[in-house]
VEXDO-104639 format. One line per 5 residues: number of its first residue (from 1); their letters; for each residue x, y, z of N, C-alpha, C, O, CB. Coordinates in steps of 0.02 Angstrom, whole numbers, m for minus. Each point is the difference from the previous one (the first is absolute). Glycine has a CB too. Layout:
# residues N
NUM = a = X Y Z X Y Z X Y Z X Y Z X Y Z; ...
***
This chain:
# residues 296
1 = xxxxx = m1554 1118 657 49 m37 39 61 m14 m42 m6 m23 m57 m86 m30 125; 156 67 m41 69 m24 m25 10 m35 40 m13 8 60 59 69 m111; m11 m141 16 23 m68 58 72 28 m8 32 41 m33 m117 m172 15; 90 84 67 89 10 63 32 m23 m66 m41 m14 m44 33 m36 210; 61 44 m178 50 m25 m13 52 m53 29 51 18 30 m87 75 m65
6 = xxxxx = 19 m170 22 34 m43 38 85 m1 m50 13 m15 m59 m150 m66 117; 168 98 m15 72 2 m36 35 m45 7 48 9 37 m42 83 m29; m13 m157 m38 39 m58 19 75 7 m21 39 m40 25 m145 m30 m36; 124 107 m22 77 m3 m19 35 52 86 58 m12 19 m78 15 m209; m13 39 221 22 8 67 m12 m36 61 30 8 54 m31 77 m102
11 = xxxxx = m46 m125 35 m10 m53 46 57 m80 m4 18 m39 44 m156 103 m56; 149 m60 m49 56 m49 m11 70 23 16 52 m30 12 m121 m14 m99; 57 90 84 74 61 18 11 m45 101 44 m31 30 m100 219 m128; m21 m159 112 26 m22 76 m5 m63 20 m1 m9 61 m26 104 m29; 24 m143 m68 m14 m82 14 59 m9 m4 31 m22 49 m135 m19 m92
16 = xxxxx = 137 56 m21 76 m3 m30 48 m4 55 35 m49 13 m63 118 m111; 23 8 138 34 29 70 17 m61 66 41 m26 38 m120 151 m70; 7 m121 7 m2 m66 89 36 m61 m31 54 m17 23 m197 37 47; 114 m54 m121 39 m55 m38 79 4 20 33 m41 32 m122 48 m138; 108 58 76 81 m15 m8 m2 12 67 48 m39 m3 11 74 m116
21 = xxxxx = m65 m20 176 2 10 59 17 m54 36 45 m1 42 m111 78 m61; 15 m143 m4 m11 m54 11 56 m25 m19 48 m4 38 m155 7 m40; 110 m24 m58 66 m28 m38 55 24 49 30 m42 34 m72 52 m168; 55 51 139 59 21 41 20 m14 58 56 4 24 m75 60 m75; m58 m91 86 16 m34 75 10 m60 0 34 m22 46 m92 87 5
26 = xxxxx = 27 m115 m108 12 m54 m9 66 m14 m14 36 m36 34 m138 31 m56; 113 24 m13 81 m31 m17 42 40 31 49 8 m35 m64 m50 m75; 20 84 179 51 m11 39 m6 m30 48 40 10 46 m10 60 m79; m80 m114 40 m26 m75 52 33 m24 m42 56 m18 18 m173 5 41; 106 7 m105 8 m93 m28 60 10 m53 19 m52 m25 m168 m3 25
31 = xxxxx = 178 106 m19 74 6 m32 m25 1 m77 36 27 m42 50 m101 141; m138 48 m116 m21 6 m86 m53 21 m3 m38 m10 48 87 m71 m90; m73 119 m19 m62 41 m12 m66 m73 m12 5 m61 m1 78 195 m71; m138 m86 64 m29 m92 m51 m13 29 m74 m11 55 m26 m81 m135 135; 100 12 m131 m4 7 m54 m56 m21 m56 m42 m43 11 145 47 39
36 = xxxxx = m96 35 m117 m58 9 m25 15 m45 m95 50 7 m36 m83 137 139; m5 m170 m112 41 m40 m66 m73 6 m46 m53 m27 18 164 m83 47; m102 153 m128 m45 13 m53 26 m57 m58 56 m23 m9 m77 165 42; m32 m153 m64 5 m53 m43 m43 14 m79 m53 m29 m10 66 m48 132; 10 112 m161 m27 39 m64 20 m55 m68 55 m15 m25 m30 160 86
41 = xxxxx = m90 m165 m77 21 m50 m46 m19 50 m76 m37 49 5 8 m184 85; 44 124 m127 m12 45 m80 46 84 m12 54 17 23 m203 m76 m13; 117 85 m41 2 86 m18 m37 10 m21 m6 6 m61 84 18 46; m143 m11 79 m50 43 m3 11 72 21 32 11 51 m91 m108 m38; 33 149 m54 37 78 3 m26 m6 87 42 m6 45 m59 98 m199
46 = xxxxx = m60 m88 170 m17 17 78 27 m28 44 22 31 48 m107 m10 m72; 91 m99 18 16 m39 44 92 13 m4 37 m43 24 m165 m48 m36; 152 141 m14 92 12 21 m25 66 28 8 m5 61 96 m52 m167; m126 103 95 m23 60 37 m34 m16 69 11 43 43 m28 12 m157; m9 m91 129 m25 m35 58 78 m22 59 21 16 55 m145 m72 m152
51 = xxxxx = 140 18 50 74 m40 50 56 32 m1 48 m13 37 m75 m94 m61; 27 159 m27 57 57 32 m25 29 46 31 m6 52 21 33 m141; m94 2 90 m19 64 71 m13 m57 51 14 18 58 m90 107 m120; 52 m188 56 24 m47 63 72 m15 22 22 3 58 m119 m54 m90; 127 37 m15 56 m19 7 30 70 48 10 m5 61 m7 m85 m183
56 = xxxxx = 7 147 88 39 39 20 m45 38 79 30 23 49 35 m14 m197; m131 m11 141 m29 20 81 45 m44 36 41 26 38 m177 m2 m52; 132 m119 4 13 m25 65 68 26 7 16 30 51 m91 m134 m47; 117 94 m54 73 9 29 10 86 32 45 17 40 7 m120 m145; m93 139 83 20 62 33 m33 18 74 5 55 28 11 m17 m152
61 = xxxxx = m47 m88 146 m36 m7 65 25 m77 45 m26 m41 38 m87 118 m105; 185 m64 29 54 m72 44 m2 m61 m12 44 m37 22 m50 83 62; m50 m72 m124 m3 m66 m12 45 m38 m10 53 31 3 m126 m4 m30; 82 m96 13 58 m33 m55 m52 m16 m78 m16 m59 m8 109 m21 128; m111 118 m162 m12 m15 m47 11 m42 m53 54 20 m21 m64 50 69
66 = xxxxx = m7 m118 m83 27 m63 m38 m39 8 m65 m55 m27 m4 79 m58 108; 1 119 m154 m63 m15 m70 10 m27 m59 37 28 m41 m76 54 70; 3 m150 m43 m3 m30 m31 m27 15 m79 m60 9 m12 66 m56 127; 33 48 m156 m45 11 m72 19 m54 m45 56 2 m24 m59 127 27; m36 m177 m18 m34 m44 m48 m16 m12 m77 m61 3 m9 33 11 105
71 = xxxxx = 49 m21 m130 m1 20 m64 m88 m50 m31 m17 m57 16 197 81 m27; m212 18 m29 m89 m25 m26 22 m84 m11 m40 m39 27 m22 172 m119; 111 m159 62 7 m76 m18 27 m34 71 34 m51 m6 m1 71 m135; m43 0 190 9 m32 88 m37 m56 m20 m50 6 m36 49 98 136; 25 m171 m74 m52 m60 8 m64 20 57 m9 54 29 122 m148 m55
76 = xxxxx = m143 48 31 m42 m10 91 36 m30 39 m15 6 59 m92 m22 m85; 163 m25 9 39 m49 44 48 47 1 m4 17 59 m22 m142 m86; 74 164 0 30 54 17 m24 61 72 29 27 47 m7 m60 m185; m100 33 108 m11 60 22 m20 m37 77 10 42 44 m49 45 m169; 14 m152 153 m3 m17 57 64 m11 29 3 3 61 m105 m38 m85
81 = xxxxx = 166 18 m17 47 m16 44 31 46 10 48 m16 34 m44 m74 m55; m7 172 3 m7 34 29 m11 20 69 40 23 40 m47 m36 m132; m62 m3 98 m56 23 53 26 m31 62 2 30 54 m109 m26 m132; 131 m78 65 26 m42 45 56 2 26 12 m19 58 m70 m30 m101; 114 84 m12 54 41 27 1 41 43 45 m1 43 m25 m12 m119
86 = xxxxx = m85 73 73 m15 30 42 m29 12 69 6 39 47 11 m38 m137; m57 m66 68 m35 m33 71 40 m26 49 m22 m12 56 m61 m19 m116; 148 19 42 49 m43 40 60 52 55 27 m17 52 m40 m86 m174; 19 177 78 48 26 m16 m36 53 66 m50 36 0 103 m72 m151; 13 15 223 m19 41 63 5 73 m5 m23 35 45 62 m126 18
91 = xxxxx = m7 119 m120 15 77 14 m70 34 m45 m11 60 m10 173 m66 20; m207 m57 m35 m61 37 m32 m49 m12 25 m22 m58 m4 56 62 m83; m74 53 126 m57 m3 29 m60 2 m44 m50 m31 16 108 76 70; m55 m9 m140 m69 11 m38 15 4 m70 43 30 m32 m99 34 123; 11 m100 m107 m8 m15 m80 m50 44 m35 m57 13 20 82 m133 2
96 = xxxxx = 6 143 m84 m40 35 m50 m19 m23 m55 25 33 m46 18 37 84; m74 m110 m53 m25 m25 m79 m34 61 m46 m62 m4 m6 31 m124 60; 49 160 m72 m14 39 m60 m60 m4 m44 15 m24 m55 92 18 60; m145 16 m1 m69 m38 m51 m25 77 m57 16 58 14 m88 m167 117; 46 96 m171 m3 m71 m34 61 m55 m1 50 15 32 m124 55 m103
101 = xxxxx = 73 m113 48 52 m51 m36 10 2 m55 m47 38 m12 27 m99 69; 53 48 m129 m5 m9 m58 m43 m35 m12 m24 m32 46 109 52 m59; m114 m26 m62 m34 m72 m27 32 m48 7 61 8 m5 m108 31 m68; 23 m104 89 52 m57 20 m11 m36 67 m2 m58 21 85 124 m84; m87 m14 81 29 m14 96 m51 25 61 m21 56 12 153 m24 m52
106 = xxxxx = m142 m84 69 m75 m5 39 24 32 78 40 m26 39 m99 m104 m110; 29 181 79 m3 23 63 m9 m47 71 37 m17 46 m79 105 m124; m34 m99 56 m20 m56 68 60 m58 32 8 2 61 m137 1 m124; 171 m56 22 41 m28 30 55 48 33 15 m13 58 m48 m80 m133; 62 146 44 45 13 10 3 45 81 48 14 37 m35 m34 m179
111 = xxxxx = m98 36 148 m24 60 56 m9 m72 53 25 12 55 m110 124 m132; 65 m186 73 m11 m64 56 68 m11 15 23 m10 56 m128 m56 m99; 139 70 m15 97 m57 24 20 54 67 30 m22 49 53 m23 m212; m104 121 157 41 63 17 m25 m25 97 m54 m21 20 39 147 m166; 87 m110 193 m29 m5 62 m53 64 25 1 56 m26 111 m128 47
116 = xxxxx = m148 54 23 m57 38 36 42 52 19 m2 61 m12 m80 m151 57; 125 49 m9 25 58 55 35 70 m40 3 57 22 29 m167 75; m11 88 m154 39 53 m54 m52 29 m32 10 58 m17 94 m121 m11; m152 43 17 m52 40 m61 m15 64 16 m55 10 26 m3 m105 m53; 88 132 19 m4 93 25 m46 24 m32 m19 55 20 131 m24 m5
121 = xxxxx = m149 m62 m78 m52 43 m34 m72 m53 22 m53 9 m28 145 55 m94; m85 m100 159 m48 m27 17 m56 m43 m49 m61 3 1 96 85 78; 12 m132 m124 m53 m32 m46 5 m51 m12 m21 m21 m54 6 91 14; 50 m118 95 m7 m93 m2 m58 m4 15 m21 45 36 123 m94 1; m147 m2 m57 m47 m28 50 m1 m12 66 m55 m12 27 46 m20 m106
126 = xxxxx = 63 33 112 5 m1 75 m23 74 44 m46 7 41 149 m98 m71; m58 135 5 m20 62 m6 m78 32 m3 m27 33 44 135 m53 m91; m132 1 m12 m61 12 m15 m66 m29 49 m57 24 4 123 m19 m119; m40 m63 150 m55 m49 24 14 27 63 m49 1 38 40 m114 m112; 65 138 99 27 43 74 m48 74 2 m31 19 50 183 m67 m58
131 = xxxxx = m150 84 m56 m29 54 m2 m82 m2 24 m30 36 40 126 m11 m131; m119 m80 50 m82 m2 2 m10 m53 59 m56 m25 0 24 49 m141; 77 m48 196 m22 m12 38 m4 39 53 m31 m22 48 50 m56 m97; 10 139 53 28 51 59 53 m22 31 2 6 61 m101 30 m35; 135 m55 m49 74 m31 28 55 40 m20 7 33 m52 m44 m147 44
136 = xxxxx = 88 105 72 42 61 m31 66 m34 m64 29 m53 m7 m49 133 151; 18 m32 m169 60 m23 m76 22 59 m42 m15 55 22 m49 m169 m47; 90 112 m20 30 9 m60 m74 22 m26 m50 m36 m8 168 m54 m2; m110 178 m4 m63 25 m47 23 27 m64 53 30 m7 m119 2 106; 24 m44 m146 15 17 m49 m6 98 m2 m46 37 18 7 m181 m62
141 = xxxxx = 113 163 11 37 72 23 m55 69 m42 m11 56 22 170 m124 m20; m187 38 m68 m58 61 4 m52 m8 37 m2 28 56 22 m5 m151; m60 m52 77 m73 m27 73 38 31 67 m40 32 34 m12 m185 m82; 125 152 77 3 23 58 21 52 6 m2 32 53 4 m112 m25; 29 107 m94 m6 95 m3 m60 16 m2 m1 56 26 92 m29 m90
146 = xxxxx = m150 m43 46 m49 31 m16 m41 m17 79 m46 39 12 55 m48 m167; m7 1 162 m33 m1 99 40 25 43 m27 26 48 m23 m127 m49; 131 102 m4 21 41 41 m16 92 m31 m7 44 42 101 m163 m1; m96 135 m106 m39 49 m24 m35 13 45 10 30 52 m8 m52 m148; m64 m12 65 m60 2 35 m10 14 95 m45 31 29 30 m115 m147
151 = xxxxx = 72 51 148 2 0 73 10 80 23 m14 28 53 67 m160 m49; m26 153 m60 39 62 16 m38 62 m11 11 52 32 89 m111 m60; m148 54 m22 m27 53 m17 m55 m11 35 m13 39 46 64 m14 m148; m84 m65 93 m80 m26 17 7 0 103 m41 25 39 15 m138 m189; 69 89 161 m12 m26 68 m26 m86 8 16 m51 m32 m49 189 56
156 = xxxxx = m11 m126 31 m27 m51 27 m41 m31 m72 m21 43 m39 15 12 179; 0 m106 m153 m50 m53 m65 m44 m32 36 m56 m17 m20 143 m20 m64; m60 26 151 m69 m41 23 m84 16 m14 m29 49 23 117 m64 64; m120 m40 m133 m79 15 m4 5 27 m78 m49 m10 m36 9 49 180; 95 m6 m171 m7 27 m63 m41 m52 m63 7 m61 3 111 132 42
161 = xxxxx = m148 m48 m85 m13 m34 m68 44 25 m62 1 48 m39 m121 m60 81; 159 m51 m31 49 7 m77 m15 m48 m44 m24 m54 14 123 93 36; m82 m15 m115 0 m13 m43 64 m15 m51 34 45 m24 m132 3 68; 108 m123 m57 46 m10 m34 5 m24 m83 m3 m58 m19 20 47 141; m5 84 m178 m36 m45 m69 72 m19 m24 43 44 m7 m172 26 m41
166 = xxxxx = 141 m150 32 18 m41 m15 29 m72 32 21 6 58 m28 95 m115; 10 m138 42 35 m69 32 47 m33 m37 m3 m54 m28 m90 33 80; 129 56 m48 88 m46 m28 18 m38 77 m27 m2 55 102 118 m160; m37 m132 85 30 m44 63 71 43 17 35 m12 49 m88 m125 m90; 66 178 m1 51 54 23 m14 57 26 43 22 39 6 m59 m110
171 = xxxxx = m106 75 60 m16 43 64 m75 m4 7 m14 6 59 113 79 m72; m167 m95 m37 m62 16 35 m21 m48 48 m38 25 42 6 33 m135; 45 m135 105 m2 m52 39 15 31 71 m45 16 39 77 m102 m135; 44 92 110 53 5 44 m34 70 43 m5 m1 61 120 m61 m147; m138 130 37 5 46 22 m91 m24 36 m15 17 57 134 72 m147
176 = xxxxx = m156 m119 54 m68 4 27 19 m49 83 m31 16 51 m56 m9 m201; 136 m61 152 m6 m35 57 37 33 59 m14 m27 53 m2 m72 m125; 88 182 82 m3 18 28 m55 60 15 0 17 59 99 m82 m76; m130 89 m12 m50 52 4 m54 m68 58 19 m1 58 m3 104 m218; m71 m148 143 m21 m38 18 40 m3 78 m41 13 43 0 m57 m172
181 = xxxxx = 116 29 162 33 m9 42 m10 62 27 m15 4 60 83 m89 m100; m65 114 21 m3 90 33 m71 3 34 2 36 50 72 38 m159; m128 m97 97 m71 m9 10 m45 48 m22 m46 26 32 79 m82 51; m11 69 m155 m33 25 m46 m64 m46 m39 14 m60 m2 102 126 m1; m170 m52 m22 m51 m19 m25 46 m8 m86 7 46 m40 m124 22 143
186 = xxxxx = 141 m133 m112 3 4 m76 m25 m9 m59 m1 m61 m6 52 53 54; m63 22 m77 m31 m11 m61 43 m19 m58 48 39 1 m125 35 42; 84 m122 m103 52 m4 m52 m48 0 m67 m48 m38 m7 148 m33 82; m81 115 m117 m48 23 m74 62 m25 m38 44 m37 22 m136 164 m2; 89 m99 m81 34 m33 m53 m42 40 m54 m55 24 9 93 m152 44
191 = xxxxx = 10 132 m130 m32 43 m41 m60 m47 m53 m24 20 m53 146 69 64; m134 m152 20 m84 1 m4 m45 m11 60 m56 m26 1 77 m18 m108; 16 70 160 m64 32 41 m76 24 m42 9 35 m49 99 14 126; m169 m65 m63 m50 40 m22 m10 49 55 2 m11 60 m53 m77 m133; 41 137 44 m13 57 43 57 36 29 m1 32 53 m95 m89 m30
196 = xxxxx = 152 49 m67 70 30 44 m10 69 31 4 11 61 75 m70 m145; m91 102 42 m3 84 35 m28 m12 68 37 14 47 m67 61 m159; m42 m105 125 m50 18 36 52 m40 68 9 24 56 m148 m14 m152; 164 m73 70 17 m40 71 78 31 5 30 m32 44 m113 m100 m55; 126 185 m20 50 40 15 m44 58 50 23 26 50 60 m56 m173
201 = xxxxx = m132 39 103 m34 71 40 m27 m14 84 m22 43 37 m32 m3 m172; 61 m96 146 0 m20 69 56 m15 43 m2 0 62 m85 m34 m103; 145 22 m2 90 1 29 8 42 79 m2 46 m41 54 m31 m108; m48 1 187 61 33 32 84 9 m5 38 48 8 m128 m79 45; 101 m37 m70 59 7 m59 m1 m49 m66 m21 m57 8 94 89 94
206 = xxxxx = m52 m12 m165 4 m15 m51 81 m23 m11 48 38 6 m160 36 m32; 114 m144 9 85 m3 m45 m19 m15 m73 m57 m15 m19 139 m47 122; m59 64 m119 m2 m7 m91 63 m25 m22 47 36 m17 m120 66 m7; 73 m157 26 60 m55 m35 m31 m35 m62 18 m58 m9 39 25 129; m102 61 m165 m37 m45 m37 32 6 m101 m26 m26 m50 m99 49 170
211 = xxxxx = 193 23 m114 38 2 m61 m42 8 m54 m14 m44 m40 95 m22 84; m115 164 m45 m34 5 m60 21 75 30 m12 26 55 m94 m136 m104; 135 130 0 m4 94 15 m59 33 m8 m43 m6 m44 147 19 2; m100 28 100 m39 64 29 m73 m40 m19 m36 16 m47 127 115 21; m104 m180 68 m76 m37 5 m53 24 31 m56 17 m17 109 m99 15
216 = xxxxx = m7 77 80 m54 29 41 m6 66 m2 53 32 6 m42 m114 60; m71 118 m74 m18 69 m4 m23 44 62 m32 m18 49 6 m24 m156; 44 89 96 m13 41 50 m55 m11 27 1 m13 60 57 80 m101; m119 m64 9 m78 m19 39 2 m74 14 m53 m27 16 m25 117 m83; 127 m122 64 m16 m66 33 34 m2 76 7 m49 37 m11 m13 m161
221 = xxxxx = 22 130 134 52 m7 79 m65 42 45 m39 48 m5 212 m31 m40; m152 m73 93 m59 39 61 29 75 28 59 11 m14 m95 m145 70; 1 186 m19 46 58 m13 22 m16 81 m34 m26 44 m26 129 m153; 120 m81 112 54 m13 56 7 m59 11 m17 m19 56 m1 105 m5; 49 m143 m103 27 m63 m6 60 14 m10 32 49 m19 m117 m106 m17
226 = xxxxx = 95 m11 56 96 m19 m28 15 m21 m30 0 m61 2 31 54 49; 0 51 m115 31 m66 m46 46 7 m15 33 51 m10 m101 m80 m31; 83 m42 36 83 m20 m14 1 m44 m70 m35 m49 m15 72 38 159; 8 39 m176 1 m14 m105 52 m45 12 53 17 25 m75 108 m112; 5 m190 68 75 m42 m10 3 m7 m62 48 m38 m7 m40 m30 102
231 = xxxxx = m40 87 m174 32 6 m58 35 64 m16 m4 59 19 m74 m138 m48; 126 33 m29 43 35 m28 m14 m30 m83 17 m54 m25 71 74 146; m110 15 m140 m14 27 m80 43 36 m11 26 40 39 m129 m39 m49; 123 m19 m84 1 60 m36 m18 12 m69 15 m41 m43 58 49 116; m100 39 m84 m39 25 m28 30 54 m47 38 47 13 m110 m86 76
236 = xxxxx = 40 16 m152 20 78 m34 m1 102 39 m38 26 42 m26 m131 m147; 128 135 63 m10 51 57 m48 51 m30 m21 2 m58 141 m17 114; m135 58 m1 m45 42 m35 17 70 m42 m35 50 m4 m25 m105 94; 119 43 m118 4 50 m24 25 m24 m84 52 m22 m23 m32 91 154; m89 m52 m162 3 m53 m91 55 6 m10 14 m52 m30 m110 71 m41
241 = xxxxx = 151 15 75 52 m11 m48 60 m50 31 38 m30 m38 m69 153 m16; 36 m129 134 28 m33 33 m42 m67 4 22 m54 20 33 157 30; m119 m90 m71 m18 m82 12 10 m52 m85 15 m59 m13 m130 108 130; 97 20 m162 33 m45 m80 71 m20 6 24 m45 m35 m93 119 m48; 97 m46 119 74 m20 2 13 m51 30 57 m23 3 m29 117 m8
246 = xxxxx = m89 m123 38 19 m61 48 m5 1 65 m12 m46 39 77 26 m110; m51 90 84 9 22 94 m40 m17 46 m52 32 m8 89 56 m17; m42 m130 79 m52 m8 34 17 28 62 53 26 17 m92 m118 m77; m26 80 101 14 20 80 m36 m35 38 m50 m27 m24 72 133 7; m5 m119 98 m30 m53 23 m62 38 47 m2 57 23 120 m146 m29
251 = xxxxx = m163 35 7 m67 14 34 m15 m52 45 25 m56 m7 m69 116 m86; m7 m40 152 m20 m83 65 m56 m5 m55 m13 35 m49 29 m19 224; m39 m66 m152 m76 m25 8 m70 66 23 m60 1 m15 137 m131 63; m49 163 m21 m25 49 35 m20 57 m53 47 11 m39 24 m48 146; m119 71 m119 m16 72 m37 43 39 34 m41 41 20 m79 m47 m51
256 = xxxxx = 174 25 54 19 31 58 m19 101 12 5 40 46 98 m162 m61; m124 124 m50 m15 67 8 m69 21 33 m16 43 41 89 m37 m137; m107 m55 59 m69 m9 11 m18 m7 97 m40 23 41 38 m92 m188; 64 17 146 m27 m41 73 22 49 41 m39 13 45 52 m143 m62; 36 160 14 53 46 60 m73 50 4 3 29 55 174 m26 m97
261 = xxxxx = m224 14 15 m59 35 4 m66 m9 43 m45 40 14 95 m33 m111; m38 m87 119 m50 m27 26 37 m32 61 m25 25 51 m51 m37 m161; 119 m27 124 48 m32 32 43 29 56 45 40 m12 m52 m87 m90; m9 25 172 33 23 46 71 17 2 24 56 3 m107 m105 33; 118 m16 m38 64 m21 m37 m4 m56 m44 m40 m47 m1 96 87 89
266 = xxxxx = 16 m19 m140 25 m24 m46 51 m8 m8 40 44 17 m104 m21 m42; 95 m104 m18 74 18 m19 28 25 m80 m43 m15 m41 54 m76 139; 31 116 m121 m14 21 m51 48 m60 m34 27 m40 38 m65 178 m13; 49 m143 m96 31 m37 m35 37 44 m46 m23 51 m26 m54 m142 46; 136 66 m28 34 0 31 31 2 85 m20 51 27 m9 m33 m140
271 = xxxxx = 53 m41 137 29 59 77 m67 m30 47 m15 39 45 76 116 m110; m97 m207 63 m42 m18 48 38 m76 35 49 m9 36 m166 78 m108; 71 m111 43 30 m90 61 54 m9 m69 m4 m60 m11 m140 m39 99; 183 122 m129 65 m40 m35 50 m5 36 37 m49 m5 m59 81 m90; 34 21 141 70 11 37 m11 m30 71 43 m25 35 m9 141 m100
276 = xxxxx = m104 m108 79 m6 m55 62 16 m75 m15 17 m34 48 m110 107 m5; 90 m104 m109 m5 m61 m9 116 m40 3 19 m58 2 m194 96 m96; 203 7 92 79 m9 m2 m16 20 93 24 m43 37 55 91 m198; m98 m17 181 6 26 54 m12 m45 41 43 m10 44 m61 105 m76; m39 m135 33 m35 m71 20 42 m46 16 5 m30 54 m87 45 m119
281 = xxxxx = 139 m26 m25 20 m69 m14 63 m6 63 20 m48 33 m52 44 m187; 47 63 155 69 41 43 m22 m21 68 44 m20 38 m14 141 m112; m76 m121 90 m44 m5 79 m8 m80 5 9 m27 54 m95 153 m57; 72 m152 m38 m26 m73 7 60 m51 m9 m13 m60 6 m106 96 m57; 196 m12 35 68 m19 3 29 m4 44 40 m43 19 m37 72 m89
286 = xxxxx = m32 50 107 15 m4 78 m22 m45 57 34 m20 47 m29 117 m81; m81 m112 17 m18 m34 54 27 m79 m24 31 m32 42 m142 124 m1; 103 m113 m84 27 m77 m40 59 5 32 10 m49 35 m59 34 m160; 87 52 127 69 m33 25 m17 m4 88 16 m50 32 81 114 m143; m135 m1 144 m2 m28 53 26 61 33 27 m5 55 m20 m121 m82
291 = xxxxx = m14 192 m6 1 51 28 m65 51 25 m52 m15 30 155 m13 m94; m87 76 46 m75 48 51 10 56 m2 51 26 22 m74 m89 64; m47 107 m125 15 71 9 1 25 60 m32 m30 43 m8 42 m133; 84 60 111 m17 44 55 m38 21 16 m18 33 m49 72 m19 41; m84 m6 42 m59 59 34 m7 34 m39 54 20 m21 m37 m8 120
296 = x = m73 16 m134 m12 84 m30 5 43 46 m7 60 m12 m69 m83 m66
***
């Protein structure tokens, strides 16, 4: 068996489409685009590689883009009166807090001060307590690339047994409580699960958000499962002289060579849920302000 190929960087291609579509109908109702306001505190190398390709998706899909950069010595009283600036400020629909934070500076107040209605990545407590009640809200933008994935390749979930290994509160939580909403059988492991392989070998779909490269192994995927890799590792490369030099390359969570062997579909990593996750944030700006995709 060769598994499918889930191509999330063309699936974000067409979310993108309808998005700016959206955007485009919206603001010739209402005379202004909505707008999107990122908030990057430090110079972390990922976290500026992250908020450029945000920054520059929203504005090239019509937004009003706003980006904030923060220097590592930001107070917390700085960095909320910020937030509150933003919270106030009618031409900004959705807020981006950037995470990590520097050392220093505490997430949790700063994710409570942030309004509901703005949280585009879906991670106030309001948000979160909306999600796990089945209420509609603000989802957090990987957890909801990775099910619209999933919607797309897989089909129907109803009755499925998934499997979700990890629980961050940034995607294995979020992603196990829409899977659960879908009326999937969930299950949540973690990398001290006892018995991980055996209780991966009962999945119908597998996510792997559990931040350890190439963990799960090929014989731990049931054969014609779904899996979807939300790590991003990197790892020395494999070629000795490029890896003494320092060179690395990135890998999921996923064996992916191994699994694409056993595995119905798969996403690969690179080019799997990363480009859905800007694609998401883009979608969840739209509806915050109070717009609406088109028809497919």
């Amino acid at each position: 068996m060769s598994a499918v190929l889930i191509d999330g960087k063309a699936r974000a291609e067409t979310l993108r489409v309808r998005v700016a579509a959206g955007v485009a109908a919206y603001r010739a109702e209402r005379g202004f685009p909505p707008g999107l306001a990122v908030v990057l505190v430090g110079d972390d190398p990922a976290s500026q590689i992250y908020v450029r390709s945000k920054v520059e998706q929203s504005r090239a899909d019509g937004f009003h883009s706003v980006d904030h950069r923060l220097s590592s010595d930001t107070s917390q009283t700085e960095l909320m009166t910020l937030i509150e600036s933003l919270n106030a400020d009618p031409l900004i629909h959705g807020i981006l807090l950037q995470l990590p934070l520097p050392p220093g500076l505490d997430a949790a107040p700063a994710l409570k001060l942030l309004d509901p209605a703005k949280d585009v990545d879906g991670l106030t407590p309001t948000s979160a307590g909306l999600l796990f009640a089945g209420r509609p809200g603000l989802v957090p933008c990987t957890p909801l690339g990775c099910l619209m994935l999933l919607q797309e390749a897989v089909g129907e979930l109803r009755g499925k047994r998934a499997l979700v290994i990890g629980r961050s509160q940034l995607v294995g939580r979020p992603v196990a409580a829409l899977l659960l909403d879908a009326d999937c059988t969930v299950t949540m492991a973690h990398s001290r699960t006892r018995d991980l392989p055996d209780v991966c070998r009962e999945a119908d779909i597998l996510v792997a958000a559990v931040g350890r490269p190439e963990m799960v192994r090929g014989d731990w995927i049931r054969p014609g499962a779904a899996v979807i890799d939300v790590g991003i590792n990197r790892v020395p490369s494999k070629n000795p002289a490029r890896a003494a030099a320092g060179k690395t390359r990135v890998v999921g969570d996923v064996a992916f060579d191994e699994a694409s062997e056993v595995a119905g579909w798969i996403t690969p990593v690179p080019g799997g849920v990363g480009p859905m996750t800007v694609a998401c944030l883009l979608h969840n700006t739209l509806i915050a302000a109070g717009g609406s995709l088109p028809v497919a």
